[in-house]
C-alpha positions as CSV (number, residue, x, y, z in Angstrom):
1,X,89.8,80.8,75.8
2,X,93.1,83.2,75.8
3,X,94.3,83.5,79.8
4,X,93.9,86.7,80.9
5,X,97.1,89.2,80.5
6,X,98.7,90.3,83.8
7,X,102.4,91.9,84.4
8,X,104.5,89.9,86.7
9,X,106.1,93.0,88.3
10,X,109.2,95.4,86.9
11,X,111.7,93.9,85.4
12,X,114.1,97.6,85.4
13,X,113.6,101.2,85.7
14,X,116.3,102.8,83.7
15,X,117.2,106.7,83.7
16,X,120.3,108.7,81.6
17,X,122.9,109.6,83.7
18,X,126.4,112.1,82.6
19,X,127.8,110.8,85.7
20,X,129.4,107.5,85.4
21,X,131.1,107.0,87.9
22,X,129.7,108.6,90.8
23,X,126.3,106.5,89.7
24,X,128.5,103.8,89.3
25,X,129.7,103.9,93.3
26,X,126.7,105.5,94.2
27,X,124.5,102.3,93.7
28,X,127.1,99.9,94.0
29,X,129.0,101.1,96.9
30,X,126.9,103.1,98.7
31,X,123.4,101.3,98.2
32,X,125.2,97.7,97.8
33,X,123.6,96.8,94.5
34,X,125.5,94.3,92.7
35,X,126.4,95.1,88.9
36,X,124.7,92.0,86.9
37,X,124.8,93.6,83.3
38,X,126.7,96.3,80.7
39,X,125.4,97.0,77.4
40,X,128.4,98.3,75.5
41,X,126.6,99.7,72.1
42,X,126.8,101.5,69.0
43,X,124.2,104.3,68.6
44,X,120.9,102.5,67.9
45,X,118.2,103.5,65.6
46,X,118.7,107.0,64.1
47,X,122.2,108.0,62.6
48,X,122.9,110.9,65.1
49,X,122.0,108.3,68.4
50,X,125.7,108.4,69.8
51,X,127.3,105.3,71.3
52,X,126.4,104.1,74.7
53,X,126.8,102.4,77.9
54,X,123.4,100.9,79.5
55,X,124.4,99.4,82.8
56,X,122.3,97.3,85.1
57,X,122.2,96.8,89.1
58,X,120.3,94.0,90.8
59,X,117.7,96.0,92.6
60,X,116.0,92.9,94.5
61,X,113.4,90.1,93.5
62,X,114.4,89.8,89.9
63,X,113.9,93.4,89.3
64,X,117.0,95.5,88.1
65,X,117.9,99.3,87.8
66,X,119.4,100.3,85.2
67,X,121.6,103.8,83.4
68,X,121.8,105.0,80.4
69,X,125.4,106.9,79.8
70,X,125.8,108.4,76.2
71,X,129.6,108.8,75.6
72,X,130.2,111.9,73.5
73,X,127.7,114.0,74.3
74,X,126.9,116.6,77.3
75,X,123.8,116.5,79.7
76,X,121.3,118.8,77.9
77,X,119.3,121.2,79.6
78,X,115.9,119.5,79.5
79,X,117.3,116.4,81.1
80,X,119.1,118.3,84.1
81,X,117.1,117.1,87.1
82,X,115.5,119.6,89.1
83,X,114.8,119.0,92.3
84,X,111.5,120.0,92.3
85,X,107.9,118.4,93.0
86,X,107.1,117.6,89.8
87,X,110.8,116.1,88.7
88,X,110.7,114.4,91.8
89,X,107.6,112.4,91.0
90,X,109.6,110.7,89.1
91,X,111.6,108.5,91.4
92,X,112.9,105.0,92.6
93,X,111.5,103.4,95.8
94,X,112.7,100.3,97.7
95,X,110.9,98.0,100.2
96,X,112.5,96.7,103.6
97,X,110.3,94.6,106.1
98,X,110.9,96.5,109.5
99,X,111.2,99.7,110.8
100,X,114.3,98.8,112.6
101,X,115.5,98.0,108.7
102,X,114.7,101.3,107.5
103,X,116.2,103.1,110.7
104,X,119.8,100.7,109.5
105,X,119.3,101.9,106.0
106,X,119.4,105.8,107.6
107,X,122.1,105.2,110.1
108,X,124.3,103.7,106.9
109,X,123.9,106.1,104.5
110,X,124.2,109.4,106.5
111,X,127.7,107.4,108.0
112,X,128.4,107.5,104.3
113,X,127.5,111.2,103.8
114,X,124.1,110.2,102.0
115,X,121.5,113.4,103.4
116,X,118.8,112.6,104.1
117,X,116.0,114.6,103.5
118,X,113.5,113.9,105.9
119,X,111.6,110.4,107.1
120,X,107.6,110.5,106.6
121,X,104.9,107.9,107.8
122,X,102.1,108.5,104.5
123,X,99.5,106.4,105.0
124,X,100.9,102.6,104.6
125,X,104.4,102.7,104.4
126,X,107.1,105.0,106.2
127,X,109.7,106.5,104.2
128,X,113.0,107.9,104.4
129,X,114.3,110.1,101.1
130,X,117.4,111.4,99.8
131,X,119.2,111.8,96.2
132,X,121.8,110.3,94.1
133,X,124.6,111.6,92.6
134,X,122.6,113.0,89.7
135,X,120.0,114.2,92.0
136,X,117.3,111.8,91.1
137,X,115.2,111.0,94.3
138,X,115.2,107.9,96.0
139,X,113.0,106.4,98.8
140,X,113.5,103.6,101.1
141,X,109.6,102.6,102.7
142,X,108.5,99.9,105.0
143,X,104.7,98.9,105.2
144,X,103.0,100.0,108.7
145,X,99.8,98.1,107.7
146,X,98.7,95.5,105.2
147,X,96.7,96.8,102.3
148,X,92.6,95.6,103.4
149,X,89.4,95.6,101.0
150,X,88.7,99.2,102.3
151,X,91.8,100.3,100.3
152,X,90.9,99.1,97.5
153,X,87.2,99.7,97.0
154,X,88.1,103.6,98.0
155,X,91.0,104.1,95.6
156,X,88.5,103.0,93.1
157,X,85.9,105.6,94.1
158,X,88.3,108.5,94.6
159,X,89.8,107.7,91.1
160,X,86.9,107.7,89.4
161,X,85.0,110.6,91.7
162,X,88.7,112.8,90.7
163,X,88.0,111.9,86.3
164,X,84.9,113.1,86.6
165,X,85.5,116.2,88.3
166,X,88.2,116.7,86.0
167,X,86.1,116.0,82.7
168,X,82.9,118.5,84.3
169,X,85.1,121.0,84.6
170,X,87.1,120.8,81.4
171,X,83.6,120.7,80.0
172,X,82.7,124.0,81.8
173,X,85.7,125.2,79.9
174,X,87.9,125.3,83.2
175,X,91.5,124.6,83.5
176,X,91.1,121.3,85.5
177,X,91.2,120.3,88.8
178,X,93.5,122.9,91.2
179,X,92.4,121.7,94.6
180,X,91.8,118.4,96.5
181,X,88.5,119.8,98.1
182,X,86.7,119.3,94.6
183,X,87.5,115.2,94.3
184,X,86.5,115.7,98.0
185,X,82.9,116.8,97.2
186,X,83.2,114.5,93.8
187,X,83.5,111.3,95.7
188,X,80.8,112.5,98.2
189,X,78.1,112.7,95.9
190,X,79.3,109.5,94.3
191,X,79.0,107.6,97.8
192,X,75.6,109.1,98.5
193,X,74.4,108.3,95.3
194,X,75.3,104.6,95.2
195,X,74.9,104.3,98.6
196,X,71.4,106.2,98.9
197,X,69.7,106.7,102.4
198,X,72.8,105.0,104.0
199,X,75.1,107.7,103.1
């Protein structure tokens, strides 16, 4: 019988940067992240891929973040990070244990001139954010309660209560789901309907 597949967590993130050094300090200096690995390259695959640094930071239990720096070239315009909700979705978060951890983590980086953004308790972890030197968004989180059963029997109804209010109203020929009210009344029905009398 084949074992089951399962990932054993992430081995890198890895996002271009047109700033070496400042990413370079930024992460080592600033965030103390030691440099385990460069990638000094030729342009890979297709002939116009220009030569290229891919540089590596120890990020904590086994798991590295990594940069991309193309020599040559010039940050184009689709890749300029805008600091907006939807290019900030796409972001790098780090776990400490403790509040008082998270509170040292603030305290350093605004003595280093780091801003930060604002600090926010969501649910199970609070958070502190800011940006690096490219203006990618970072977070620092601690847990403020252990993940129980609950969790994970409602993320499974709200996910599937939010794809099929997504797929009924693409089928109605609507745009798709606009507000959080409609998973809402989605993973209501759901409930009563496995649930029945007990709702």
């Amino acid at each position: 019988m084949t074992p089951a597949l399962r990932l054993n967590g992430v081995h890198h993130t890895a996002r271009p940067t047109w700033k070496l050094e400042e990413t370079f300090r930024f992460y080592g200096e600033v965030m103390g992240l030691p440099l385990i690995h460069c990638v000094s390259a030729r342009g890979w695959g297709p002939e116009d891929h220009p030569d290229f640094l891919h540089f590596f930071f120890d990020s904590g239990n086994g798991s590295t973040i990594a940069f991309f720096f193309y020599l040559g070239t010039e940050q184009p315009e689709h890749l300029v990070h805008r600091p907006h909700y939807d290019s900030d979705a796409s972001h790098t978060a780090w776990r400490v244990e403790t509040r008082e951890e998270l509170q040292a983590w603030r305290k350093r980086l605004e003595d280093l001139g780091v801003e930060i953004m604002y600090q926010i308790e969501h649910e199970i972890v609070e958070s502190i954010y800011f940006r690096d030197p490219n203006g990618y968004y970072i977070e620092i989180g601690t847990p403020v309660r252990d993940i129980v059963p609950l969790d994970l029997s409602d993320a499974e109804v709200t996910m599937r209560a939010a794809i099929e209010a997504e797929r009924a109203l693409r089928q109605e020929g609507k745009p798709g789901l606009e507000k959080i009210a409609s998973i809402y009344v989605a993973k209501g029905r759901m409930l009563k309907a496995e649930l029945g009398d007990d709702a």
